[in-house]
LOVEXKOL-730840 format. One record per residue (C-alpha): residue number from 0; residue in one letter; x, y, z. Coordinates in steps of 0.05 Angstrom, whole numbers, padded with zeros to 5 digits. Layout:
N
pos: NUM; code: a; px: X; py: Y; pz: Z
...
***
This chain:
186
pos: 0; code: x; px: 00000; py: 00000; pz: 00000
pos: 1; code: x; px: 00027; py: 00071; pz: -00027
pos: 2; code: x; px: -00016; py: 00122; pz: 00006
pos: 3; code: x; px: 00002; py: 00186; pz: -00033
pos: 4; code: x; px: -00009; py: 00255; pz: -00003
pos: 5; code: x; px: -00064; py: 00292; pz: -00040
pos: 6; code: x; px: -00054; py: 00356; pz: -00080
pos: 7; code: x; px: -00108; py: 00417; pz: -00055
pos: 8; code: x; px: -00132; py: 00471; pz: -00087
pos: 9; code: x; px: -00075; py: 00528; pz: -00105
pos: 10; code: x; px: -00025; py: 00467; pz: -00131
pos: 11; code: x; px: -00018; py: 00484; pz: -00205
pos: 12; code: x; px: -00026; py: 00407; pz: -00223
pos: 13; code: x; px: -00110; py: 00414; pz: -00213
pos: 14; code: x; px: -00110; py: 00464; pz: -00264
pos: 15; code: x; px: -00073; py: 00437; pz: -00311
pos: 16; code: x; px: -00103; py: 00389; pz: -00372
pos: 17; code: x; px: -00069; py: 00316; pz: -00355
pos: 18; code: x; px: -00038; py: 00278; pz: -00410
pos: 19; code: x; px: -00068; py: 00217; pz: -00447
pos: 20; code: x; px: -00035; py: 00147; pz: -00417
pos: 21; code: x; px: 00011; py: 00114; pz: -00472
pos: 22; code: x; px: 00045; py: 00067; pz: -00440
pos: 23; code: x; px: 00005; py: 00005; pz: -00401
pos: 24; code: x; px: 00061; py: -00017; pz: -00357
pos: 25; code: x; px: 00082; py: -00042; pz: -00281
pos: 26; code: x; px: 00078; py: 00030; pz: -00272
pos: 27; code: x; px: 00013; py: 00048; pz: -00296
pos: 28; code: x; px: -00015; py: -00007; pz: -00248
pos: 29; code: x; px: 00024; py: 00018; pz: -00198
pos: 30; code: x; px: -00008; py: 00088; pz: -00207
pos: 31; code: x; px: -00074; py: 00052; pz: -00203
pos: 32; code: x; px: -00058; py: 00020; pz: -00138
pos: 33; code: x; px: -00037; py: 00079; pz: -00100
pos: 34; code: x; px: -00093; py: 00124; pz: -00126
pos: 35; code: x; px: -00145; py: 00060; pz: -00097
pos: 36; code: x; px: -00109; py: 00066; pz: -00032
pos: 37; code: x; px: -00104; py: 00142; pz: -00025
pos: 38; code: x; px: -00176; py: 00146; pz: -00046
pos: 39; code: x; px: -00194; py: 00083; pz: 00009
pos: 40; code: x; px: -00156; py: 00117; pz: 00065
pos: 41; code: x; px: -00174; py: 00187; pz: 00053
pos: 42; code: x; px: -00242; py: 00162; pz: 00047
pos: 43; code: x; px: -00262; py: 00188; pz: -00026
pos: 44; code: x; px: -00311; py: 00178; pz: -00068
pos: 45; code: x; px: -00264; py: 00184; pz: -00130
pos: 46; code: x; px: -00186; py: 00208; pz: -00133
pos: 47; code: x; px: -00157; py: 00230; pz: -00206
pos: 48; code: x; px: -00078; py: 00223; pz: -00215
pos: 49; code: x; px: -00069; py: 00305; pz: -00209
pos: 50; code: x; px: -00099; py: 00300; pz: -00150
pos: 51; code: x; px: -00036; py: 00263; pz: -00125
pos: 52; code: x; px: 00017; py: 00309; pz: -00169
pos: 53; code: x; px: 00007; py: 00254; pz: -00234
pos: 54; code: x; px: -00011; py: 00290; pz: -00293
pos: 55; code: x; px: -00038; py: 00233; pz: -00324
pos: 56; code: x; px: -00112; py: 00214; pz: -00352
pos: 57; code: x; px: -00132; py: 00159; pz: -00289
pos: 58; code: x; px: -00179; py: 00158; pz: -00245
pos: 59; code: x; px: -00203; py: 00112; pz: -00197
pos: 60; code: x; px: -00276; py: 00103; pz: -00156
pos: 61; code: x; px: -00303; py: 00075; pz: -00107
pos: 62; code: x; px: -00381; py: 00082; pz: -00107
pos: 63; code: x; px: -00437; py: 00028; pz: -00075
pos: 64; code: x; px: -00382; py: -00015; pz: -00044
pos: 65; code: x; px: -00347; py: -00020; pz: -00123
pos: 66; code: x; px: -00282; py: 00000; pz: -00127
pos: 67; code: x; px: -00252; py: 00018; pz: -00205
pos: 68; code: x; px: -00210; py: 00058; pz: -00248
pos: 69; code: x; px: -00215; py: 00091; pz: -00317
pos: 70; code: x; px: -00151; py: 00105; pz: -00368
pos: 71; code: x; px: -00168; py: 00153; pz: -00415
pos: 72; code: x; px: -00237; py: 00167; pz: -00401
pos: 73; code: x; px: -00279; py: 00185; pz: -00457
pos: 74; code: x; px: -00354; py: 00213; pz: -00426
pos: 75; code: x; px: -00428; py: 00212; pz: -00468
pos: 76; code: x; px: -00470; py: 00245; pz: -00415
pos: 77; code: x; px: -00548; py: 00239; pz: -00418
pos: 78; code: x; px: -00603; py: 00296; pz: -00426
pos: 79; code: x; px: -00629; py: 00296; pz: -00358
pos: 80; code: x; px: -00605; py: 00334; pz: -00298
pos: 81; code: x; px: -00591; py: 00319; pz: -00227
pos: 82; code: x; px: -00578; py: 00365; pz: -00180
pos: 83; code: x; px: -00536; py: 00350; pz: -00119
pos: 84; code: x; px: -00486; py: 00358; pz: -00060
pos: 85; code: x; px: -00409; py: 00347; pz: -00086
pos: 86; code: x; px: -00341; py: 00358; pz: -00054
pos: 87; code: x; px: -00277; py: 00337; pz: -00059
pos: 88; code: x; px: -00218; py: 00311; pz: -00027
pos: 89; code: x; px: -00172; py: 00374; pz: -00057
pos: 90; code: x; px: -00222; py: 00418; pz: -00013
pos: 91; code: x; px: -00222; py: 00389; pz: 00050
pos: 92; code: x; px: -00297; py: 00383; pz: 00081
pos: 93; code: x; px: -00327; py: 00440; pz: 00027
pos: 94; code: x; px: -00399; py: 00409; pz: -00001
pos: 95; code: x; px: -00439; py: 00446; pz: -00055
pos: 96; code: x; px: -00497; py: 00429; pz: -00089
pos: 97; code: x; px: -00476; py: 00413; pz: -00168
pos: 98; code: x; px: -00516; py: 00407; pz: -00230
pos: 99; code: x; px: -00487; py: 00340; pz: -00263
pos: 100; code: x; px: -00517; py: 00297; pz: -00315
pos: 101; code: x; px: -00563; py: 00245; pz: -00279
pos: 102; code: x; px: -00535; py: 00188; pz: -00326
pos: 103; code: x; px: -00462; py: 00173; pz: -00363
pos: 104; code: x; px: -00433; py: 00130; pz: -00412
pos: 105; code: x; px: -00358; py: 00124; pz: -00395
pos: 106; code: x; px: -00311; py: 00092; pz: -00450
pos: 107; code: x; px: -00235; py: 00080; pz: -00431
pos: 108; code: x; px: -00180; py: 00023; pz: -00412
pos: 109; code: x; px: -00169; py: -00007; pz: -00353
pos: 110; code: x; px: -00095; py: -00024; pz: -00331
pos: 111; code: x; px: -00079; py: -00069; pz: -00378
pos: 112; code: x; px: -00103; py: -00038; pz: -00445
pos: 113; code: x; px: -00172; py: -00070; pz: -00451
pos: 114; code: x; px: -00224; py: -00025; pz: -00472
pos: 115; code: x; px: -00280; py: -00019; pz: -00423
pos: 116; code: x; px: -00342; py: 00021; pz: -00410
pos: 117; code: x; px: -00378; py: 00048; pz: -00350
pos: 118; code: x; px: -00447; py: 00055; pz: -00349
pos: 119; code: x; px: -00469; py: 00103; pz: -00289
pos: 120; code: x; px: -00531; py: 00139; pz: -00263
pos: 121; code: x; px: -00532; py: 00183; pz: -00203
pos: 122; code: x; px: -00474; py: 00178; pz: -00149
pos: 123; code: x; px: -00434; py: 00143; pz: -00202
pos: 124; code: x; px: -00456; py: 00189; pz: -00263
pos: 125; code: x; px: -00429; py: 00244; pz: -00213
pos: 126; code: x; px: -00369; py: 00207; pz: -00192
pos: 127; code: x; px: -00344; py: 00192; pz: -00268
pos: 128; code: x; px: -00360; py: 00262; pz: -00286
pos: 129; code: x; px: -00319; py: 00300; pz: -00231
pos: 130; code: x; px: -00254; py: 00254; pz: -00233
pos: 131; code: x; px: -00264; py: 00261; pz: -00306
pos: 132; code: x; px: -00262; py: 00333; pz: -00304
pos: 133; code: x; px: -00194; py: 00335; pz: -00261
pos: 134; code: x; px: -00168; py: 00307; pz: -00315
pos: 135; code: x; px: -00186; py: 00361; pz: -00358
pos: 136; code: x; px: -00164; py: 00420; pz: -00311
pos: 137; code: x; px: -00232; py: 00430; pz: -00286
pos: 138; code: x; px: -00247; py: 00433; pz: -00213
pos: 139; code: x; px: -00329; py: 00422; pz: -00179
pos: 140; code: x; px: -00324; py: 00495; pz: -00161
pos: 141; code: x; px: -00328; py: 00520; pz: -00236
pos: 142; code: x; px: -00382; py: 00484; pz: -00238
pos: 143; code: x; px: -00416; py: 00528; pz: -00194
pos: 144; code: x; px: -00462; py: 00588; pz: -00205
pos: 145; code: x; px: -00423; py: 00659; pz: -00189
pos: 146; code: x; px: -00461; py: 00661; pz: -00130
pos: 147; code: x; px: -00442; py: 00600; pz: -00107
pos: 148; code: x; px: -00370; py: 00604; pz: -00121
pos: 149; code: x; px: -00361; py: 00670; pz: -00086
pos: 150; code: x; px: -00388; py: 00631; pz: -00023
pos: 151; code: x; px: -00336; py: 00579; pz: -00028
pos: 152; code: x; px: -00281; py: 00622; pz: -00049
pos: 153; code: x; px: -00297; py: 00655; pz: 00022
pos: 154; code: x; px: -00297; py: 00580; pz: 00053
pos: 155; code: x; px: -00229; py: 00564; pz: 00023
pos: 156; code: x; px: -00198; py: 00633; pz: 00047
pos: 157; code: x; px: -00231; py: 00631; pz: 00108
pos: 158; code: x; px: -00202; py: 00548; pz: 00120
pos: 159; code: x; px: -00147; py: 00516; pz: 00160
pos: 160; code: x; px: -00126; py: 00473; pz: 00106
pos: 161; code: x; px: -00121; py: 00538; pz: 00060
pos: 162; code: x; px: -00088; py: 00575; pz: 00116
pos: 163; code: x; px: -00030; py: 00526; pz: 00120
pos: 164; code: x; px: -00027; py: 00525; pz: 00051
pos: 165; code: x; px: -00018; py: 00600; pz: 00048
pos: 166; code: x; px: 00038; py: 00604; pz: 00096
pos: 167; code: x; px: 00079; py: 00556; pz: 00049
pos: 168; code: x; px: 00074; py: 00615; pz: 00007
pos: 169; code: x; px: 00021; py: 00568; pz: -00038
pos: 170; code: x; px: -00033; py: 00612; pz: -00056
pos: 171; code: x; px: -00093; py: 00592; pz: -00103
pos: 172; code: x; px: -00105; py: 00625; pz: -00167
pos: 173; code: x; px: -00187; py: 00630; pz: -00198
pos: 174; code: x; px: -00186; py: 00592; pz: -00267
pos: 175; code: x; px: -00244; py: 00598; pz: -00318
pos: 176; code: x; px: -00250; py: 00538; pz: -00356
pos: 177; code: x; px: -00223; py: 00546; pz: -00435
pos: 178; code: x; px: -00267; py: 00472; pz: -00436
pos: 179; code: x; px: -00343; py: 00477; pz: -00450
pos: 180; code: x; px: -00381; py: 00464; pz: -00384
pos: 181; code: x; px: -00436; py: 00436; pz: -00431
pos: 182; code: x; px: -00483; py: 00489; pz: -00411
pos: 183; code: x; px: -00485; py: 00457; pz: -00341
pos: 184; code: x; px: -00451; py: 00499; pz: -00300
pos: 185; code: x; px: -00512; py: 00543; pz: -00288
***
């Protein structure tokens, strides 16, 4: 077990578009092991690799007791909304309500190369989408109405974790997204 420490908002790998995955290899599955245990021992929902400093396309999940990962996820999401509470392990104890597509069609690889897809509805369609969008540079608080955001721009400031963070001279930067939202976002 390779728990890995986990990257929080301000760290320039969350905001940065990760790389496709090339190369299915020892290391690749080793990736995929310590992103399962980081995301088991955190507890998570869902851990992407720039969450731990990779900048790689991998995620892994770990929804209704089913644990999996995703290499270079490809998403189709579905018409209908949901709308519910999200956080995330890169901001520590924040929860906001978040408009997400209620069901998802996830294409990608697992470990070894084999193509695979990932049906999900609810928690799951949520999960795939978020670690999805990591991977992409996006981060659950652009998903946010202005409103919103401003609220938990004041949560992060106003935060221990962000705090400590700040006195390492690490200080968060505001990104809008260059990638399309899909209209969601409001």
């Amino acid at each position: 077990m390779s728990i890995q420490e986990i990257r929080l908002f301000g760290d320039p790998v969350l905001l940065t578009p990760a790389s496709a995955v090339v190369d299915f290899d020892k290391e690749l599955r080793n990736l995929v092991k310590d992103l399962t245990d980081t995301m088991l021992e955190a507890p998570g929902a869902g851990l992407a690799a720039p969450q731990i400093g990779v900048p790689l396309r991998v995620f892994t999940w770990h929804v209704d007791d089913v644990l999996g990962h995703l290499i270079n996820p490809v998403l189709t999401l579905g018409d209908e909304i949901q709308d519910g509470e999200e956080g995330c392990l890169s901001f520590p104890e924040m929860r906001y309500e978040t408009k997400r597509a209620l069901q998802v069609r996830a294409r990608g690889f697992n470990m070894f190369g084999e193509p695979v897809v990932i049906e999900g509805t609810e928690f799951l369609a949520r999960a795939l989408q978020h670690e999805t969008d990591h991977l992409d540079g996006i981060l659950f608080i652009d998903r946010l109405s202005p409103e919103e955001r401003k609220l938990a721009m004041k949560e992060i400031r106003e935060s221990d974790w962000f705090n400590a963070q700040s006195q390492l001279g690490k200080n968060p930067t505001i990104k809008t997204s260059p990638h399309s939202l899909f209209g969601r976002n409001t």
